[in-house]
PAPAMI-513670 format. One record per residue (C-alpha): residue number from 1; x, y, z; residue in one letter. Coordinates in Angstrom, 1 decimal. Example, Ala and Ser with C-alpha at 12.3 -4.5 7.8 and 13.67 -1.06 7.14 Angstrom:
# residues 2
[1 [12.3 -4.5 7.8] "A"]
[2 [13.7 -1.1 7.1] "S"]
//
This chain:
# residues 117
[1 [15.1 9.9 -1.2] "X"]
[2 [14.2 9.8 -4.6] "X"]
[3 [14.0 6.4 -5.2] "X"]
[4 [11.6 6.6 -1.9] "X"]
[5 [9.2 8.8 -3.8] "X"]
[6 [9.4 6.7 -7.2] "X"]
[7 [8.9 3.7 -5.3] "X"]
[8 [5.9 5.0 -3.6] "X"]
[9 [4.6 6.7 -6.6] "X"]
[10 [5.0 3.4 -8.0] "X"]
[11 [3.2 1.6 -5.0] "X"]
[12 [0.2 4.4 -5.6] "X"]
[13 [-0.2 3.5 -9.2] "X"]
[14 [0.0 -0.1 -8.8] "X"]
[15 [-3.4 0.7 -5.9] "X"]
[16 [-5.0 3.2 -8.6] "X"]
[17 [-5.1 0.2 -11.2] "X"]
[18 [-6.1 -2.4 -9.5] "X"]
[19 [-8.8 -0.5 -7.6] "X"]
[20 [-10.1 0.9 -11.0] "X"]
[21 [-10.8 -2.8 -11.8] "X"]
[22 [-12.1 -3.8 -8.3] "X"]
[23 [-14.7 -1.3 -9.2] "X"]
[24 [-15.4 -2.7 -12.9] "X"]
[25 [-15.6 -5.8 -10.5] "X"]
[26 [-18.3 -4.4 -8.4] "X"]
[27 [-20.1 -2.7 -11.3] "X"]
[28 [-20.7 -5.5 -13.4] "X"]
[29 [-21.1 -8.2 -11.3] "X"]
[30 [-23.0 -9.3 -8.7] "X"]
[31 [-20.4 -9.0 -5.8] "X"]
[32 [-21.3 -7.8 -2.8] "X"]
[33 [-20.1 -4.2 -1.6] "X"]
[34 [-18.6 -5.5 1.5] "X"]
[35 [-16.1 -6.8 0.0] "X"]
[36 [-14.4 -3.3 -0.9] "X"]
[37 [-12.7 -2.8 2.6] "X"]
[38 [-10.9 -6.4 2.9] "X"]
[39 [-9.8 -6.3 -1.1] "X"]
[40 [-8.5 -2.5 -0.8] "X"]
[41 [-6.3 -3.5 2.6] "X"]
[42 [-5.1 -6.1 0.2] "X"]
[43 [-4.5 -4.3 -3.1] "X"]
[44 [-2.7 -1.8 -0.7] "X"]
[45 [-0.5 -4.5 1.5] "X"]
[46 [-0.3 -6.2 -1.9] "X"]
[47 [1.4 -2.8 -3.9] "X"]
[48 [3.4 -1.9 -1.1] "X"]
[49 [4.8 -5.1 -0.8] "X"]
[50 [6.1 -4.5 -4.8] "X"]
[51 [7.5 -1.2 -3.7] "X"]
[52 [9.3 -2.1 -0.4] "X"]
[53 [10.5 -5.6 -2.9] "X"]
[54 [12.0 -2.9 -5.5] "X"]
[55 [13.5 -0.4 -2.8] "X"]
[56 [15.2 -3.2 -0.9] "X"]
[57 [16.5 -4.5 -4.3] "X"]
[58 [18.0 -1.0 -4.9] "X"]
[59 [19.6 -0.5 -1.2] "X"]
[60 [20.5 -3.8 -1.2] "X"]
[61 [20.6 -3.4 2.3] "X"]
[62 [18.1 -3.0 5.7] "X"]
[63 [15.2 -4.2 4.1] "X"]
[64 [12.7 -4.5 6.8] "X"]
[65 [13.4 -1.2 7.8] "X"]
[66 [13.1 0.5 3.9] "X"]
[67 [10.2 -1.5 3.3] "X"]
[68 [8.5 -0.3 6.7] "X"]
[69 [9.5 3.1 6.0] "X"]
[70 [8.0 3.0 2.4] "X"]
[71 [4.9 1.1 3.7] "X"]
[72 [4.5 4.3 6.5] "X"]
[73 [5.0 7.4 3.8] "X"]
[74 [2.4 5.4 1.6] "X"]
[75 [0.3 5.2 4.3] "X"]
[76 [0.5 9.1 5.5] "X"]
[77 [0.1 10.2 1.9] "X"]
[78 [-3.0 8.1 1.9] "X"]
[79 [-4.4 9.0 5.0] "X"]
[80 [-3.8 12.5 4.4] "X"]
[81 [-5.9 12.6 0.8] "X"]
[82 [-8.6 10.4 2.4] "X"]
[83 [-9.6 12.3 5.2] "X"]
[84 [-8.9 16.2 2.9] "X"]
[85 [-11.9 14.0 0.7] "X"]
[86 [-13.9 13.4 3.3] "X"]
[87 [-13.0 16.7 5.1] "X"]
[88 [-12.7 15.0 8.8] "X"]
[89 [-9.4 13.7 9.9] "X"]
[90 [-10.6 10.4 12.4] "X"]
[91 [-8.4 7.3 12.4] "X"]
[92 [-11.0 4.0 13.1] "X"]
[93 [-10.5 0.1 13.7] "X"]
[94 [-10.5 0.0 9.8] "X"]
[95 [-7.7 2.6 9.1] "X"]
[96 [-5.7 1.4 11.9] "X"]
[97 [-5.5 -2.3 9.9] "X"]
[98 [-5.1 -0.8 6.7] "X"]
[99 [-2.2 1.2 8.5] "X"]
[100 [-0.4 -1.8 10.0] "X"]
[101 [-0.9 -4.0 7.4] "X"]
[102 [0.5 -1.7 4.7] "X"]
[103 [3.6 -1.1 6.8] "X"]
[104 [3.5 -5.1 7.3] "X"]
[105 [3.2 -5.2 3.3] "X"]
[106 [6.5 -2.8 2.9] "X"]
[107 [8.2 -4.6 5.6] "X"]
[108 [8.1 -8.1 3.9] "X"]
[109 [8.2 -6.6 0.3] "X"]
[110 [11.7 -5.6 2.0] "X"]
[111 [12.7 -8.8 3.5] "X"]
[112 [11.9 -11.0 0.1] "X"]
[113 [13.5 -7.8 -2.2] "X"]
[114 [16.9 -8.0 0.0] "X"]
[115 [17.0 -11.7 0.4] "X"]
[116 [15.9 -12.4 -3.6] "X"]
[117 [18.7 -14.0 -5.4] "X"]
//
């Protein structure tokens, strides 16, 4: 379990930095603000595929499954401070696909981490 909670903590930080400079991004240039939802699904699908890569390497075993599983507590944990910030809990079309596509990212994180030679 602890390497579950590093690797998501890991997964977290990896989001945290790479958001902080999607938003230098937007402040400096002119990019438009729609952009935000699309690159964050990435960023996120993108750091959870580095966490369910590094879990899989560690169980060296099962690693759809520890990917998937990483990809859903990432995805909880991020649901859950989301909606305590914006004090309504509502699941849309836009945090289903974020949702999916994290667990998505996990999963093949997993697959590449138990496969890489």
């Amino acid at each position: 379990m602890k390497y579950f909670l590093r690797e998501v903590a890991l997964s977290i930080l990896i989001s945290l930095i790479l958001i902080f400079i999607l938003s230098i991004v937007l402040s400096e240039t002119s990019v438009s603000e729609s952009v935000i939802i699309p690159v964050t699904i990435g960023i996120a699908s993108f750091s959870l595929m580095v966490g369910g890569f590094r879990i899989s390497r560690i169980k060296k075993e099962k690693g759809i499954l520890y990917g998937s599983l990483l990809g859903f507590i990432y995805m909880i944990i991020l649901y859950l401070i989301s909606s305590l910030m914006n004090f309504e809990f509502n699941l849309n079309i836009n945090s289903i696909i974020m949702i999916v596509l994290g667990i998505l990212g996990g999963a093949i994180g997993g697959i590449i981490g138990v496969n890489f030679k």
